[in-house]
N, C-alpha and C positions, 0 to 999 in steps of 0.2 A: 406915788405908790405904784399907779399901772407900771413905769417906766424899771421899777427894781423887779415886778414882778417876771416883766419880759427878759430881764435880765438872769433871774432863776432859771426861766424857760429856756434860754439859749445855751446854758451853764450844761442842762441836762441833755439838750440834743448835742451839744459837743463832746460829753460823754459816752450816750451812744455812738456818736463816730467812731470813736476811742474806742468800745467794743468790737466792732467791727474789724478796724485793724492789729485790736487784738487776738481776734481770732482768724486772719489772714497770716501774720505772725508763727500763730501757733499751727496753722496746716502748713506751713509751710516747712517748719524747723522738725513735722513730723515724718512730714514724706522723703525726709532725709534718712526715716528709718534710726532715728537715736536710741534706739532701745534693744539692747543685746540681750538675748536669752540662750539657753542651751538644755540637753535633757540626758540624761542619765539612768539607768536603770537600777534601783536598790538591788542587792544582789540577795538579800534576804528574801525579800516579799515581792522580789518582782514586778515594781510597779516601776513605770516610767514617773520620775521626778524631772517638774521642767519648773528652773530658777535662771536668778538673772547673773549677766556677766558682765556687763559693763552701762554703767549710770552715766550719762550726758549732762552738763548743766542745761538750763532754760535762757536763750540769747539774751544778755541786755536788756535789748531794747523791749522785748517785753513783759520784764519786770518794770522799763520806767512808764508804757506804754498804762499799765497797771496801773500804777502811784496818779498819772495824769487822770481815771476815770473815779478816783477817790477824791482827790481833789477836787476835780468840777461838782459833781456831785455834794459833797460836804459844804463845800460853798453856795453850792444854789441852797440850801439851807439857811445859812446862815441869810443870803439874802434875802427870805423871806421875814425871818426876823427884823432886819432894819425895818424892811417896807412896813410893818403892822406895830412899832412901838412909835410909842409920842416921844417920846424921848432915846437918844442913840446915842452909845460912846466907845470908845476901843475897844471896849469888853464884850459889846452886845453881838449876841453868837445865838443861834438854834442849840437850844440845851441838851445834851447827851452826857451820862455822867453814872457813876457808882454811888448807889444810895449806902452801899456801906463806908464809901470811905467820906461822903460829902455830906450824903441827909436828903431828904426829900425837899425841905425846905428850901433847898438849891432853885429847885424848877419853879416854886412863885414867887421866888426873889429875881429869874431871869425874865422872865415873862409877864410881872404882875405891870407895867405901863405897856402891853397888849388890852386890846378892846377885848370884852368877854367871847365874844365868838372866836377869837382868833385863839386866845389860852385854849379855850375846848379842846382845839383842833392838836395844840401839842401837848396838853395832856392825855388827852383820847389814845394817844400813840403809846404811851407809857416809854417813853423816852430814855431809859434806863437799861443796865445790866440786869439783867432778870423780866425784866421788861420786854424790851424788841429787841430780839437777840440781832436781828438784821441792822437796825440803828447800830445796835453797842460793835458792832462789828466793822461797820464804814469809818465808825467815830475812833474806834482804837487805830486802825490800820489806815487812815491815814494821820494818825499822830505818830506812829511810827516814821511813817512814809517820810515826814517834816525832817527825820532825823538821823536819818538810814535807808539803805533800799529793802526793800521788804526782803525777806528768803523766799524763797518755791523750790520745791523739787520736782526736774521733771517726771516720776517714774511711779506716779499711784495708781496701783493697779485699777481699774475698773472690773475688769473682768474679760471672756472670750467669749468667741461663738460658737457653741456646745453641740450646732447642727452641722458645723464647718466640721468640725471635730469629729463629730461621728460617722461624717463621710470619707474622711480622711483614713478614719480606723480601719472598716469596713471595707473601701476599696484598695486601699494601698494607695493611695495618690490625695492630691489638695482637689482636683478638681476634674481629672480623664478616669475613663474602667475602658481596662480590655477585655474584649470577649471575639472567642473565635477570630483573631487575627484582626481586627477590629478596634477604633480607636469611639470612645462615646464621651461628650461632655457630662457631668452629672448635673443632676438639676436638685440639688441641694434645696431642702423645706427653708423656708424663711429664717433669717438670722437672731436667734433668741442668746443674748450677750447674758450669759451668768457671773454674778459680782464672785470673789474669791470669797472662799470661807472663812477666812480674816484678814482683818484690815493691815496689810504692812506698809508701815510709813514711819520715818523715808524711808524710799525703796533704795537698796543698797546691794553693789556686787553680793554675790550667794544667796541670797533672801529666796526662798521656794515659792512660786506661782501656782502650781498644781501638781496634783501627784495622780496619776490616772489609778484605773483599776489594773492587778496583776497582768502581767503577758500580754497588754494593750499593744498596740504600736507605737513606735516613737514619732510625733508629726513634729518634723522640726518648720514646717509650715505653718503650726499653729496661728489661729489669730486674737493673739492676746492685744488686747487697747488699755492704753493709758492715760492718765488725766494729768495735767500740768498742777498742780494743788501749792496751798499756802503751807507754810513751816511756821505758822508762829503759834509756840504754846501758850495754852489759857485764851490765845480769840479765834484763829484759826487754823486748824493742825489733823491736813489733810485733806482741806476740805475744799474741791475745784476751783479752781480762780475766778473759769469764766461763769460757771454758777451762780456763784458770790458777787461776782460783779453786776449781773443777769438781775438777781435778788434785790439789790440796793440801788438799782436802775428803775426798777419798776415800784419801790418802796416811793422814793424820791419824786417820780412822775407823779408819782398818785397825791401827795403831801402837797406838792408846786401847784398842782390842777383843783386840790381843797382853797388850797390860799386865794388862787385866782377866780374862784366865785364870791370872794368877800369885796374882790376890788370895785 
């Protein structure tokens, strides 16, 4: 039993790895600047509108870099399941599942040749859709994963920095003010990133990012950020990768490190 448990454990630190170069990945394919915007002035109300112009995909490799942290993870599950029933067959899986299309009775027909402490520990979790949205959400996406590459878009707004912005108004610049023939860095108040005031996803050519107040300036410097996010309707749509990966990294650790005090 120790031997599968260490095997969960390895499952999960290999994940983390996995995280890590996924977000090596993703700084990397950012600072390539993939993300076009432009600004324009309504000519009615005068406000500067700034929308996007051109949407980039999310590289390959980490979409599959993704599927590989789903993967390990859903499996050190599952290994801890073998490790704690007296009996194991092709079937025997860490239960995750829709009690409406399955029934509850699903989870003590998988777990009921677990020792009683062990069931506690996966029904404590509520293991279901409705249940731990974070389970139902590893357990969909990587059954997708088995059968397709996941979608992402790269272009969900997060949001800008509103202090960046307001220096940029105010001075005429991202970051100098001249005074008296004079060149001055600004010392801009700390970076408070405001989320947009609706959610657009996917972000797509023309889609509006913000609309300033009338007769603002246009900062074509703005510093708008973007999140890499998932496309898949009904589990995850819109909702950061590395977040969600984050989420069911630390789910998973905590579930492997319960089990590992039974051994």
């Amino acid at each position: 039993m120790s031997d599968k448990i260490s095997d969960a454990q390895a499952k999960v630190e290999w994940a983390d790895k996995h995280i890590e170069d996924f977000k090596e990945t993703i700084v990397g394919f950012q600072d390539t600047y993939p993300y076009k915007f432009d600004a324009k002035r309504d000519p009615e109300t005068r406000q500067p509108v700034y929308y996007m112009t051109e949407i980039v995909d999310v590289p390959q490799n980490a979409v599959l870099i993704t599927g590989d942290v789903l993967q390990c993870l859903r499996t050190a599950l599952d290994y801890l399941i073998c490790a704690h029933s007296k009996k194991t067959t092709s079937l025997t899986a860490f239960p995750i599942f829709d009690p409406a299309k399955i029934g509850k009775t699903y989870l003590t027909g998988k777990i009921g040749e677990m020792l009683p402490a062990a069931q506690k520990i996966v029904t404590d979790l509520k293991p279901y859709k409705g249940g731990n949205e974070t389970l139902w959400k590893l357990h969909e996406l990587n059954r997708i994963d088995k059968h397709r590459l996941l979608f992402t878009a790269c272009a969900c707004p997060r949001g800008f920095d509103i202090n960046q912005h307001r220096a940029y108004v105010r001075h005429g610049g991202p970051s100098l003010l001249q005074r008296n023939g004079q060149t001055f860095v600004l010392k801009v108040a700390q970076s408070i990133y405001i989320p947009p005031v609706r959610k657009v996803f996917p972000l797509k050519a023309g889609d509006v990012l913000f609309v300033d107040s009338p007769d603002a300036k246009i900062n074509k410097n703005i510093d708008f950020r973007f999140d890499v996010a998932f496309n898949e309707p009904g589990i995850c749509e819109g909702d950061p990768v590395l977040e969600t990966l984050k989420d069911c990294f630390g789910l998973v650790r905590e579930i492997v490190a319960a089990f590992a005090k039974l051994s």
